[in-house]
C-alpha positions in Angstrom: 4.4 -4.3 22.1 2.0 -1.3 22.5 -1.0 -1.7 19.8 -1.6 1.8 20.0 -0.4 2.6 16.0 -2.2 -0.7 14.7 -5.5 0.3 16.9 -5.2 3.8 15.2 -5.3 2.1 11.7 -8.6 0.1 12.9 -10.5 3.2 14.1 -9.7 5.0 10.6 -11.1 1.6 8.8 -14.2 1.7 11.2 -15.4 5.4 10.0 -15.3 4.5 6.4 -17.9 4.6 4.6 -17.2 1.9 2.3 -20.3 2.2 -0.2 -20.4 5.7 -0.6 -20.8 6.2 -4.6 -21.1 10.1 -4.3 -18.2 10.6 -2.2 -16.0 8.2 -4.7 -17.5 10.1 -8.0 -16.7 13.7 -6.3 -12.9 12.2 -5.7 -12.3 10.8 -8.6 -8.9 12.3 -9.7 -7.7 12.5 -6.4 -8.6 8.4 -5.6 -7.1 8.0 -8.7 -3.5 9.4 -8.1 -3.7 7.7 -4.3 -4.3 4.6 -6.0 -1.3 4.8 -8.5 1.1 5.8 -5.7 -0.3 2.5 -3.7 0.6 0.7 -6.6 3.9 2.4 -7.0 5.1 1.8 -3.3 3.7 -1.7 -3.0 6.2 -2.1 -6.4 9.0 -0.3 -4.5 8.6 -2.8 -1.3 7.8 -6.0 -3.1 11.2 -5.4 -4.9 12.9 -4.7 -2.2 11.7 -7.7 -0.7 11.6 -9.9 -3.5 7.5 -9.8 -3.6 6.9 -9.5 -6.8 4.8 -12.4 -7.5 2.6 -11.4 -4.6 1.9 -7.6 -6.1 0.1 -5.6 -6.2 -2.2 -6.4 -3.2 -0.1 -7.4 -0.8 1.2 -7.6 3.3 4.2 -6.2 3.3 4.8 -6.8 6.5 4.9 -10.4 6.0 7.5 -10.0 3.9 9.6 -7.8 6.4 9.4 -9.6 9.4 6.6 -12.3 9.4 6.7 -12.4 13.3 5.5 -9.0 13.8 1.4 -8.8 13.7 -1.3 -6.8 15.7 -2.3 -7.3 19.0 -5.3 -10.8 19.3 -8.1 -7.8 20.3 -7.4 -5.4 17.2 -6.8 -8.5 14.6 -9.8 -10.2 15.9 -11.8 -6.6 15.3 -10.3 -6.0 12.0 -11.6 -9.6 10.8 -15.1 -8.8 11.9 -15.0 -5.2 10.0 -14.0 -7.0 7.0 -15.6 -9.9 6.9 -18.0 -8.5 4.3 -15.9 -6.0 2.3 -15.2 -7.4 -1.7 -12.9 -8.2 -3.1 -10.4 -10.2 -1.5 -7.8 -7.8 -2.5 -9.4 -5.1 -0.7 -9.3 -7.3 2.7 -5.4 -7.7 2.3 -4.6 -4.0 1.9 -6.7 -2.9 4.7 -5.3 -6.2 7.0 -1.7 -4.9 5.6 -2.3 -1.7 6.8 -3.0 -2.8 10.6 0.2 -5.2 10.5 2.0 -2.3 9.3 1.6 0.1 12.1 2.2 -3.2 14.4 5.3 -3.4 12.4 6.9 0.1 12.4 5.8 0.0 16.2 8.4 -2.3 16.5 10.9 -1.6 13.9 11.7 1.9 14.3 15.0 2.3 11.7 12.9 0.6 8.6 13.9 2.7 5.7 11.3 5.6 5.0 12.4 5.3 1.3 10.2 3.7 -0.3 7.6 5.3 2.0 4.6 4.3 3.8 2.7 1.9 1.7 -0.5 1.9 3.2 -1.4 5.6 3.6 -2.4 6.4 0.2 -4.6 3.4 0.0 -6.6 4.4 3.3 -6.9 8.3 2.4 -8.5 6.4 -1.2 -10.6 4.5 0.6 -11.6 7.7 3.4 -12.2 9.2 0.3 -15.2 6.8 -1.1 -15.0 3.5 -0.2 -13.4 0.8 -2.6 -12.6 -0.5 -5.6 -13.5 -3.9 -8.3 -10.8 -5.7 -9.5 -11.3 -7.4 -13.2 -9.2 -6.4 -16.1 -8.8 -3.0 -14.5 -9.2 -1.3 -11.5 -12.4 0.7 -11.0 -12.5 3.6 -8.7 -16.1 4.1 -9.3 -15.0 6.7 -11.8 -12.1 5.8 -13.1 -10.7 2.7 -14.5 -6.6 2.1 -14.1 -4.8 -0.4 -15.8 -2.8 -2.4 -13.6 0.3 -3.2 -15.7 3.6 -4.5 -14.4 5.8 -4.3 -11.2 8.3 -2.5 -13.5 6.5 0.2 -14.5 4.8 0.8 -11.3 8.1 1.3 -9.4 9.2 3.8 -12.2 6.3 6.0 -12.1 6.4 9.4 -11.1 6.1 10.0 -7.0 3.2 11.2 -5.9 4.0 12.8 -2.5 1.6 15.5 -1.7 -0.7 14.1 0.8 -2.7 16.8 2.5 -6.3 16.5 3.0 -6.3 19.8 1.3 -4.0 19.2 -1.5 -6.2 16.3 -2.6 -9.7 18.3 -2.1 -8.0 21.0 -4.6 -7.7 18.6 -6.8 -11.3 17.2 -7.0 -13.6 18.9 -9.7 -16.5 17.5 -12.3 -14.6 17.4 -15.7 -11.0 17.0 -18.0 -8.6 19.2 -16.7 -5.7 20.3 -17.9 -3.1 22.1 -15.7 -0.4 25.0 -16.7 2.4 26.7 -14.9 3.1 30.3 -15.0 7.0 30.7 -15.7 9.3 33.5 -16.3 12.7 34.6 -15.2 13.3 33.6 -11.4 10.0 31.7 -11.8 11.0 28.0 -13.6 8.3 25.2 -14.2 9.1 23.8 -10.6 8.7 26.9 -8.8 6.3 28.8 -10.8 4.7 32.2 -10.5 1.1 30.2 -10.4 -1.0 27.8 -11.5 -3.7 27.1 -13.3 -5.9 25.0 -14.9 -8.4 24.7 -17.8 -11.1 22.2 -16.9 -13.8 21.2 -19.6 -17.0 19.7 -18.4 -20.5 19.0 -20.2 -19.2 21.1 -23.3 -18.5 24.2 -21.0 -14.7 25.5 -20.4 -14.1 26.8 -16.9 -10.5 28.6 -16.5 -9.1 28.8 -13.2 -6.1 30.1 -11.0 -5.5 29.0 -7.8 -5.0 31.6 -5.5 -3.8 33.2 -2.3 -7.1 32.4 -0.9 -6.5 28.9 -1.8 -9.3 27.7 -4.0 -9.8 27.5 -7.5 -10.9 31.4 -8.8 -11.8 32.2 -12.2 -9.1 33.9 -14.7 -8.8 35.6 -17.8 -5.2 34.0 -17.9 -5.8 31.6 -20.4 -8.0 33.1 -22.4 -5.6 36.6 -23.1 -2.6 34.0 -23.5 -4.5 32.1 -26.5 -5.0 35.9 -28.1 -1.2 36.7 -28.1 -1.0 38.3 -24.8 2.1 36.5 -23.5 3.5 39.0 -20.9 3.8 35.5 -18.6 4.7 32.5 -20.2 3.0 29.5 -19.2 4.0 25.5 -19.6 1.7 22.5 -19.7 2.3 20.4 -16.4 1.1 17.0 -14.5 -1.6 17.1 -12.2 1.1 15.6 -9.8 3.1 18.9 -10.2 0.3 21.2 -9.7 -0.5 19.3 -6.2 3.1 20.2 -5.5 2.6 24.0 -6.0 -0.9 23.9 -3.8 0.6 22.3 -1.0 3.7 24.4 -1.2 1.4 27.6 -1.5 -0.7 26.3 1.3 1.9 25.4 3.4 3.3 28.8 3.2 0.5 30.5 3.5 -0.6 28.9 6.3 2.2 28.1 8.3 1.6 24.1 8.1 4.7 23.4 6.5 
């Protein structure tokens, strides 16, 4: 078995920077939503597997196939890497993560639906560091509620995984996101987006635009006086990440 794909798991845990606190606060919505789509595929797998009492920090692949694991030099490395890293739960995620790679290595028709488990977790933690585990989950920033395997597995997909995507999604502040509809342009396909983000008393509007980054606009501000040449509708932040990485993607070719 090669140990090329569980090797290239270990060298993305090696250049994390697990105690960066400015790195987690400038992510903070973005760690977030990786963080709830970990916890949504880990559902997905663990009942498809019949896991559930081992959610939501689990090894999946132990589950799958409990003969498959990574090479004696990577596991050996990835124990020294972690010896040190809190909690517990953290250690199983990122160990899950290496087995996994070993495990699609091997196992190349595993269904891709539910996807990946372990790639939204390792862009969280590329993204600053960690978490601590009590009655929530704190992101350094954000504190999610763990609830149930249920509810996790229902949640809304979050798909759009581009470095990009997620950087266009950081910002200081409460934001709340609008689409710009009319005929030919429905909520899923909108003319634009944008967003109004609030932050130390002060309101910042913003479109995101061809040059793709957040630009001030009038928008909002001419549709709360009666202007409403372009309707607009209140969306997710999960949906405006679908129209940046569909914008981006074809304005960049990268699709």
């Amino acid at each position: 078995m090669s140990a090329e794909p569980s090797r290239a798991v270990l060298d993305r845990l090696r250049a994390m920077d697990w105690a960066d606190d400015s790195a987690a606060f400038g992510h903070t919505h973005s760690r977030a939503l990786l963080m709830r789509e970990y916890l949504r595929r880990a559902a997905l797998w663990a009942l498809a597997y019949e896991a559930e009492r081992s959610w939501p920090f689990l090894d999946i692949a132990e589950h799958v196939d409990a003969g498959i694991v990574a090479s004696p030099d990577v596991s050996d490395e990835v124990e020294e890497l972690l010896k040190d890293l809190a909690p517990a739960s953290l250690r199983t995620t990122c160990r899950g993560a290496v087995r996994w790679a070993a495990l699609r290595d091997v196992h190349h028709a595993l269904p891709t639906d539910p996807p990946d488990p372990y790639e939204p977790p390792l862009l969280m933690y590329e993204r600053g560091g960690g978490y601590y585990l009590e009655e929530y989950l704190d992101l350094n920033g954000v504190m999610i509620p763990l609830r149930d395997v249920e509810s996790n597995a229902s949640a809304t997909p979050f798909l759009t995984l581009a470095p990009a995507t997620l950087d266009a999604l950081d910002a200081e502040g409460e934001m709340t996101y609008y689409a710009k509809i009319s005929d030919g342009y429905p909520r899923h396909s909108p003319r634009g987006t944008v967003r109004r983000r609030v932050d130390d008393d002060r309101t910042y509007d913003e479109a995101f635009t061809r040059n793709l980054c957040w630009e001030p606009t009038e928008y909002l501000r001419l549709y709360d006086l009666g202007h409403h040449d372009i309707d607009r509708v209140r969306i997710a932040e999960i949906e405006a990440a679908t129209f940046i990485e569909t914008l981006t993607e074809k304005l960049t070719g990268s699709a």
